[in-house]
C-alpha positions in Angstrom: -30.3 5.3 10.8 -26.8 4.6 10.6 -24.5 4.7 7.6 -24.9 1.8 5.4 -24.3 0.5 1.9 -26.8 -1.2 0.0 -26.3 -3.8 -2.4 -28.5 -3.8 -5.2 -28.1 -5.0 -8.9 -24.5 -5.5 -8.3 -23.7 -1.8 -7.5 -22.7 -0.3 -4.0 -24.7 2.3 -3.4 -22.7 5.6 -1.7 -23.0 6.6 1.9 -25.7 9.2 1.9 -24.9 12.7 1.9 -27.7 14.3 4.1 -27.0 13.6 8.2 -28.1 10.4 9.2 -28.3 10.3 12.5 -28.2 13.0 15.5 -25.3 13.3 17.9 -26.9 12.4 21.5 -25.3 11.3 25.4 -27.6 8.4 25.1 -26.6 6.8 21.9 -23.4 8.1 21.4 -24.0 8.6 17.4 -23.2 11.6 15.6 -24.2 13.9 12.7 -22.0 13.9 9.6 -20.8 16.6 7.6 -22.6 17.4 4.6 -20.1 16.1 1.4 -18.0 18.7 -0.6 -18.5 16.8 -3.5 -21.6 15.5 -5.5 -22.9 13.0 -3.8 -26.4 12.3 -5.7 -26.3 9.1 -8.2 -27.3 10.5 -11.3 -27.8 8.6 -15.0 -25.5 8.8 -18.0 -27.6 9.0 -20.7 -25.4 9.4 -23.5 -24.2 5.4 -21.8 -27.6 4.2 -21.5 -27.8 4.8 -25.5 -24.8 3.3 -26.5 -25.4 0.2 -24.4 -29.1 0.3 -25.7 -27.7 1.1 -29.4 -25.1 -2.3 -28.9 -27.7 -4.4 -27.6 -30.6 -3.4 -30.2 -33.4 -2.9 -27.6 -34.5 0.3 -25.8 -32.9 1.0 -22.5 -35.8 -0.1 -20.6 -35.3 -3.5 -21.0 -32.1 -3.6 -20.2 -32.2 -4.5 -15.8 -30.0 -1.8 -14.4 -29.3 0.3 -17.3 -31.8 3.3 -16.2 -29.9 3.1 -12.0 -29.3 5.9 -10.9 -25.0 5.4 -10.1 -23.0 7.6 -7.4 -20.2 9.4 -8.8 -16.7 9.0 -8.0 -14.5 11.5 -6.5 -11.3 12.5 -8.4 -8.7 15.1 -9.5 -11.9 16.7 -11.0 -13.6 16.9 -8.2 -10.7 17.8 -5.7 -8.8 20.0 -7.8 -5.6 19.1 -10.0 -2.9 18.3 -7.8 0.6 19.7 -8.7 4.5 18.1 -7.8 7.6 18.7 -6.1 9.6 19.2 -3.1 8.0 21.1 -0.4 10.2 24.3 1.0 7.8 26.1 3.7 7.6 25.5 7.5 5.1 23.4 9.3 2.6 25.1 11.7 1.7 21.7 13.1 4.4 18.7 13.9 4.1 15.2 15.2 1.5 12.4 15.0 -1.9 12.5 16.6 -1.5 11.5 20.3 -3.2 11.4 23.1 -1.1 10.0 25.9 -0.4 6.6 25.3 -1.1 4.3 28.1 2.1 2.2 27.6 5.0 1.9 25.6 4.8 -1.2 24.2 1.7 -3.9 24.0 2.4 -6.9 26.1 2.9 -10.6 25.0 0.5 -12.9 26.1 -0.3 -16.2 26.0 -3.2 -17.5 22.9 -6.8 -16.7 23.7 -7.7 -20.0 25.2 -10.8 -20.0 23.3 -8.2 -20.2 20.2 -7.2 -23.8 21.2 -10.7 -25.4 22.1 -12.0 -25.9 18.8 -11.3 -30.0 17.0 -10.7 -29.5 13.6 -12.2 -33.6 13.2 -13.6 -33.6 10.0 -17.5 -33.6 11.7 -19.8 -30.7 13.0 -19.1 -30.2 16.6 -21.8 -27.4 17.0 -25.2 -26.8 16.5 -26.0 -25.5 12.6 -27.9 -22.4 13.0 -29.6 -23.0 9.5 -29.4 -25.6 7.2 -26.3 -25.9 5.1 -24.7 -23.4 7.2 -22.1 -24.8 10.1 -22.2 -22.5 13.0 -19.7 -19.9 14.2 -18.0 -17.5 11.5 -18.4 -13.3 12.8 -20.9 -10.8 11.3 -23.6 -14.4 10.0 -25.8 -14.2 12.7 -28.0 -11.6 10.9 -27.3 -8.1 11.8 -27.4 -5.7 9.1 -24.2 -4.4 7.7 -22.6 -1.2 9.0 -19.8 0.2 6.3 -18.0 2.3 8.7 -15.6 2.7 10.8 -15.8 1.1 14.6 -12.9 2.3 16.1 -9.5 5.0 16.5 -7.8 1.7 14.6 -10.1 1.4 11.7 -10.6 5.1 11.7 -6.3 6.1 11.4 -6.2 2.5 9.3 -8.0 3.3 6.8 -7.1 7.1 6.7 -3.9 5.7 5.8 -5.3 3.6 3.0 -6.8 7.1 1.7 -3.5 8.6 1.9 -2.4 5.7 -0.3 -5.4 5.6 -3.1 -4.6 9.5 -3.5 -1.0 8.9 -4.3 -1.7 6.7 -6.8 -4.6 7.8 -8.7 -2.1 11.1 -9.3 0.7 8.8 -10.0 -0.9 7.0 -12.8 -1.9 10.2 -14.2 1.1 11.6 -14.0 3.4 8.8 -16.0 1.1 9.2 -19.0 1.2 13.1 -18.7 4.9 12.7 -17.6 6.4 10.9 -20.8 5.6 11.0 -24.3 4.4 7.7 -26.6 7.5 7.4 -28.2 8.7 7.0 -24.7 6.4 4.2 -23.9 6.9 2.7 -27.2 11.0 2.5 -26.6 10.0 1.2 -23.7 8.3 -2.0 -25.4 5.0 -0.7 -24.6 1.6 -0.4 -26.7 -1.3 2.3 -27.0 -3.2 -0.6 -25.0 -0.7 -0.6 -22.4 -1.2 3.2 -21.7 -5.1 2.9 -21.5 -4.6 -0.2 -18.8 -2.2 2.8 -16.7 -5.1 5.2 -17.5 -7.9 2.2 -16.5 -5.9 1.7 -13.0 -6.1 5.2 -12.7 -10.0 5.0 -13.2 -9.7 2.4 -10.1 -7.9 4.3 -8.4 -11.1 7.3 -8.7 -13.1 3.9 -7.4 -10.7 2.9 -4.1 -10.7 6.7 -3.0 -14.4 7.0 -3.2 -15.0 4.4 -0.9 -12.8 4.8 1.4 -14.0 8.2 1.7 -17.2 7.2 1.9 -16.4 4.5 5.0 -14.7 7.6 6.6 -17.8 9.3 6.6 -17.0 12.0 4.1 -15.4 15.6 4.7 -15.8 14.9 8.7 -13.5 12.2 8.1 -12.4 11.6 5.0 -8.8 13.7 3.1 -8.0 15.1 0.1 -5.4 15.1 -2.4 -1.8 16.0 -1.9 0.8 17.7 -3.9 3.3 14.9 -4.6 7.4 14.6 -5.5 8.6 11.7 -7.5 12.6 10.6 -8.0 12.0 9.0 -11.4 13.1 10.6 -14.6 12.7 7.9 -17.3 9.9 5.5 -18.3 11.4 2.4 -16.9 12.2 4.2 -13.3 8.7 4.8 -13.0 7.9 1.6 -13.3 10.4 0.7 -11.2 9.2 3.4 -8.5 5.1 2.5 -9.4 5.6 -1.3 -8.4 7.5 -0.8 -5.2 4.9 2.3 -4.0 2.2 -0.1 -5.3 3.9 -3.0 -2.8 3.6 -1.4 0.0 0.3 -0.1 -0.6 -1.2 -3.7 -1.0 1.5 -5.4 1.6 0.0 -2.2 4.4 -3.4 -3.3 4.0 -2.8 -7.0 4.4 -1.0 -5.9 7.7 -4.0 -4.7 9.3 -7.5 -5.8 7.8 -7.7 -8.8 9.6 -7.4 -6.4 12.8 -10.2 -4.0 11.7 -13.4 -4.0 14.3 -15.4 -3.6 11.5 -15.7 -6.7 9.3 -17.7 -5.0 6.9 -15.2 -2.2 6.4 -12.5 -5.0 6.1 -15.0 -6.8 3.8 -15.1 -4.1 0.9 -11.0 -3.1 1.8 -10.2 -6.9 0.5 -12.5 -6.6 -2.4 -10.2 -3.3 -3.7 -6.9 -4.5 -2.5 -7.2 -7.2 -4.5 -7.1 -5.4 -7.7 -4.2 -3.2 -6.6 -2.2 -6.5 -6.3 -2.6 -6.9 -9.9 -1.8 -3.2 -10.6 1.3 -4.1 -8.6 1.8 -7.4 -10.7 1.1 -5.5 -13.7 3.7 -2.7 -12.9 6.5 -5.1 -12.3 5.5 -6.9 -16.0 5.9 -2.8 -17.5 9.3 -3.0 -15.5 10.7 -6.2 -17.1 10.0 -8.0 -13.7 8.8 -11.5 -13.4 5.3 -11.2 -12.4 5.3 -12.9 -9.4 7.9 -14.4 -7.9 6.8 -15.6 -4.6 4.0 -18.1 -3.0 2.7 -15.6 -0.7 2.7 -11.6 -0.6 3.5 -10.3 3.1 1.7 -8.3 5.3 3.5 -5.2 7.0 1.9 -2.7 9.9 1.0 0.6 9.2 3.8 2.7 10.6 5.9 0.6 8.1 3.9 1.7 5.2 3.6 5.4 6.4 7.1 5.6 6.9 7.4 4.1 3.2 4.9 6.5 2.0 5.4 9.8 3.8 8.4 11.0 1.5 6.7 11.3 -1.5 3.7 13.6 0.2 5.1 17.0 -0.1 2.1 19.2 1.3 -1.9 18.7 1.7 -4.6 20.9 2.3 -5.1 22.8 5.5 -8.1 20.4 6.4 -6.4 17.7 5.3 -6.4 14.5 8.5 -3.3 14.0 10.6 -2.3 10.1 10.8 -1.1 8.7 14.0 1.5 6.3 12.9 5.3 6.3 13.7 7.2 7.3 11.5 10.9 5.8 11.9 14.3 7.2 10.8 15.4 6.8 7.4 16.9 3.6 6.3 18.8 3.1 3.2 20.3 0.1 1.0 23.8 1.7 0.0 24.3 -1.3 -3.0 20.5 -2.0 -3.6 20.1 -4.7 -6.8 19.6 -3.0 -10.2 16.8 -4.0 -11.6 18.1 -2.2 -15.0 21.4 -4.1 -15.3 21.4 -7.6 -17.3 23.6 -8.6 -14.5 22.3 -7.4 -11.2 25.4 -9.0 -9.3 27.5 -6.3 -11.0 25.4 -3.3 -8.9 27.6 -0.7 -7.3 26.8 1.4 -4.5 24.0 4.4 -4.7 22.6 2.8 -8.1 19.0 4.5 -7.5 17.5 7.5 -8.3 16.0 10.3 -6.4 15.3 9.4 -2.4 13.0 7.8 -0.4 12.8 3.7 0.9 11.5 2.9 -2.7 13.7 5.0 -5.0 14.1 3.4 -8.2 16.6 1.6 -10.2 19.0 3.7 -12.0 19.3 3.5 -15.6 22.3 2.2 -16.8 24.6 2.3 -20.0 23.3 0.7 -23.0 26.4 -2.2 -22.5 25.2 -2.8 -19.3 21.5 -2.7 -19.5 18.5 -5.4 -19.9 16.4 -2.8 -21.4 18.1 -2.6 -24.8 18.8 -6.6 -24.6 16.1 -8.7 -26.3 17.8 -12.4 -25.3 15.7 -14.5 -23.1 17.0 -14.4 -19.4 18.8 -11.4 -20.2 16.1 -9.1 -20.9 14.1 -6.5 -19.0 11.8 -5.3 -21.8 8.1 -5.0 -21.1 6.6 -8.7 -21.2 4.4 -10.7 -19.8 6.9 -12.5 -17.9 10.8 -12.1 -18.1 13.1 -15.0 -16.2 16.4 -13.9 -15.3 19.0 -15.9 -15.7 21.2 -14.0 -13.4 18.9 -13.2 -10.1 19.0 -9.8 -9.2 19.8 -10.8 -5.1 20.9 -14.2 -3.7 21.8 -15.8 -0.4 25.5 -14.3 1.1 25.2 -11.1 -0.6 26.9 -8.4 1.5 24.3 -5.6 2.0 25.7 -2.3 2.8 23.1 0.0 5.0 22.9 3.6 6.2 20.5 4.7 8.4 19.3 8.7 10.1 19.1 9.4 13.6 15.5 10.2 14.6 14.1 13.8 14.8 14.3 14.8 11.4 10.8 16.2 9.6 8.8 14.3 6.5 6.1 13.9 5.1 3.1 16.1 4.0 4.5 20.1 5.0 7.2 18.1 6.8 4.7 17.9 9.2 5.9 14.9 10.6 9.2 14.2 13.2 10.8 10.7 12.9 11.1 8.5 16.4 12.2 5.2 17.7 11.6 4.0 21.1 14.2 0.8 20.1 17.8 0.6 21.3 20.3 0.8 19.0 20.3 -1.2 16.8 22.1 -4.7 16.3 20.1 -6.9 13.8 18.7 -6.6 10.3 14.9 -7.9 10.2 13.9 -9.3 6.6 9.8 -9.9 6.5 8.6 -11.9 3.2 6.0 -14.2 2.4 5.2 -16.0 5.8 8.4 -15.7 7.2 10.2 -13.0 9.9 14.0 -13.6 9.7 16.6 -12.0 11.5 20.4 -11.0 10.7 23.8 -9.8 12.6 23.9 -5.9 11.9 27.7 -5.7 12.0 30.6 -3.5 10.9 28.6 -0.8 12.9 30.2 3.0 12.3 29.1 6.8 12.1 29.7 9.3 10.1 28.1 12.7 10.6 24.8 12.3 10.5 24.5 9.1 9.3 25.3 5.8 10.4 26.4 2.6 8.4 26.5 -1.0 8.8 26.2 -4.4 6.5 25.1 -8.0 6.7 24.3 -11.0 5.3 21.1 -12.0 3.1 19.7 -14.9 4.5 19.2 -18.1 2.8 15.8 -19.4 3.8 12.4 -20.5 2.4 9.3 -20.6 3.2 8.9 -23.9 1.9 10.8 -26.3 0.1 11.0 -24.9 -3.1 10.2 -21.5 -2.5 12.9 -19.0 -1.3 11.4 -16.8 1.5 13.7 -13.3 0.7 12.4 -12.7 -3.1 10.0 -9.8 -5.1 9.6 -6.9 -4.3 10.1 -7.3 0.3 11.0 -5.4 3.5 13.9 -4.9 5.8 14.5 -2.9 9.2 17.2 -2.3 11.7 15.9 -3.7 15.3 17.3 -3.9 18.7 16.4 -8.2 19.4 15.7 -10.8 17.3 12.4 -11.5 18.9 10.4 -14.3 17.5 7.0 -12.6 15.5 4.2 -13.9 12.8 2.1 -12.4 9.9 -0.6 -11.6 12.8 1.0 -10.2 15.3 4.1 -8.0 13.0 2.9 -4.7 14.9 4.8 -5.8 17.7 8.2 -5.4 16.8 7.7 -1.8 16.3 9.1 -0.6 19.7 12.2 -2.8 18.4 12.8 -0.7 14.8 15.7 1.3 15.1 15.2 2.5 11.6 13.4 1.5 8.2 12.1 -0.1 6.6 13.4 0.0 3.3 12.2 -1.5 0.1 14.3 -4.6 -1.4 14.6 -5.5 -4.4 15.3 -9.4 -3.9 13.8 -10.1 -7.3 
């Protein structure tokens, strides 16, 4: 049989550990590694009396309180993970490749199925049951696979691994990291460290099953040792909502693409909850909550390359990804989130390194931590407004950018590449929108290069400014005309990036 997961009494039911199927010519299936980890659902009894002890009737009677329940895999399971930089040498460099058949995938015109259906307000097909119009993928009664179908799916959600393993250990870490008087300066509660130490418990949930749609150890990777630039409670913050972006904005970028619509099924189903960790993250930071119509969706090279720096080794049988990753790309005068007046922001205001280094605390003059006036304040709330936006249309932003070829990532493992030429626009992707500025004022200096330009003024729709949040820029080589659907495409055009934002 192949792998599956069974729905019963609300509860996903684990891959199974013992080799489901045998590897022959004929079928093409194969046999799976036996797990690492415990695999076997098992009962917590001391639960089942406390729910039975709440409830004031034995455990018996209580439908689902005597299932059996798959454990989750965690820190406990994979071993602690530890921080900092990384200072040996690679024994392995470069993505996984295999000779790629072209350099770039060609435009073409719509599928010309795309453009036969009427949208008329009536049924134009046959319904293949009652109450049920016809069409839709995966309805027409095959059982559900939850696996992967495909080298896209596979390196897709691999990725998403990567990203679940980063943040269970950064959840951890900010409550191991600073002390409660910390988080209490900070504005925040006892309650508000349990919710960090809840998402963290999510977190245990999002890595389990995405290990278990890998297929397990065949397929599946464990934790890294990790480096992190923040060094006070509100950087982290700062640093937890932008790595928490791009780990939400990555998957929108590619689930719609997965073969496997049962794989992309369950991948929606957790990636909604980490858009509220990410909504909950900028409300610790003193961030509105949500200050666009529609989050964006990015490819996965642009997530890897946002992700990478802050992997500083894995484990020897740890899984190589096959994204690009592009040359570094940084935002010389990014907004400060910290400052009461954002529009004051000098150059290099962030800490540490990396595409979503934090906001730099500021002096207490200056800072809308230590203000409590309304539109001036950056205190832990449930929402703050700020009178005095943090970005705006006309702003000058001043860029720096690497030359390819240097190593990241995980043992820095990884070389950095572009197949764009050099570069001569400023790409901004938010919400639904893909807008382009001049790159000008173009110079180098050693190693690095530098350049500036304009922000945009341009909305989505009336009403709603398309460059806002938490959003994306890159350097590209044409201002070639892309969607939400098809964003993977500009990637032969990136030059360098992308970088995190902060529009508001």
């Amino acid at each position: 049989m192949l792998f599956r997961v069974g729905f019963a009494a609300g509860l996903v039911a684990a891959v199974s550990a013992a080799p489901a199927v045998t590897t022959t010519a004929d079928t093409g299936e194969y046999t799976p590694l036996p797990y690492s980890y415990n695999q076997s659902p098992s009962v917590n009894s001391a639960a089942v009396s406390s729910a039975a002890s709440v409830a004031g009737i034995p455990a018996a009677e209580i439908p689902g309180a005597t299932n059996a329940v798959p454990p989750v895999i965690s820190s406990q399971v994979t071993g602690v993970t530890s921080h900092g930089p990384y200072t040996g040498t690679a024994t392995t460099t470069g993505a996984v490749s295999n000779s790629p058949a072209g350099t770039a995938i060609p435009v073409l015109p719509p599928n010309p199925t795309a453009l036969v259906y009427n949208p008329n307000g009536t049924l134009n097909n046959q319904e293949p049951i009652p109450y049920q119009p016809a069409g839709g993928l995966g309805t027409n009664g095959t059982e559900p696979v939850y696996r992967v179908q495909s080298d896209f799916d596979y390196m897709s959600i691999l990725l998403g691994l990567y990203q679940e393993w980063i943040e269970l250990d950064l959840f951890h870490n900010i409550l191991a990291t600073f002390s409660e008087e910390e988080f209490t300066a900070a504005g925040l509660t006892p309650s508000d460290r349990f919710l960090i130490e809840f998402m963290a418990d999510q977190e245990s949930g999002h890595a389990t099953m995405l290990s278990n749609l890998l297929g397990g150890p065949g397929g599946a990777t464990p934790q890294c040792t990790y480096n992190y630039p923040f060094k006070t409670v509100h950087e982290a913050f700062d640093f937890t909502q932008k790595l928490t972006r791009f780990g939400e904005s990555g998957v929108w970028g590619f689930q719609a693409h997965l073969d496997s619509r049962e794989v992309a099924q369950l991948l929606d189903q957790s990636i909604a909850t980490e858009a509220r960790q990410q909504m909950i993250f900028r409300q610790f930071a003193g961030l509105f909550p949500m200050p666009v119509w529609f989050e964006t969706g990015i490819p996965q090279s642009w997530a890897w390359t946002l992700l990478a720096p802050y992997i500083s080794s894995c484990p020897a049988d740890s899984k190589r990804l096959a994204w690009q990753n592009f040359p570094a790309l940084n935002v010389l005068n990014q907004p400060n989130s910290a400052r009461w007046n954002a529009s004051q922001t000098g150059l290099n205001e962030t800490t540490g390194f990396g595409p979503a280094a934090p906001s730099s605390d500021v002096p207490e003059s200056e800072s809308c931590i230590a203000r409590n006036d309304t539109g001036f304040s950056c205190k832990a709330a449930v929402s703050q407004n700020r009178t005095i936006p943090l970005s705006y249309p006309g702003r000058e932003v001043y860029l720096s950018w690497e030359e390819p070829g240097k190593l990241v990532g995980p043992n820095n493992s990884y070389v950095t590449d572009t197949k764009a030429s050099a570069p001569q626009f400023v790409i901004w992707v938010s919400q639904l929108n893909v807008t382009y500025s001049p790159l000008t004022n173009i110079s180098k200096q050693g190693e690095l290069n530098y350049g500036m330009t304009i922000q945009p003024d341009v909305s989505t729709y009336e009403g709603d400014p398309a460059i806002n949040g938490t959003m994306f820029i890159a350097l590209t080589d044409a201002d070639l005309p892309f969607t939400a659907f098809n964003l993977s495409m500009v990637n032969p055009h990136v030059a360098a990036g992308p970088f995190l934002y902060q529009a508001g």
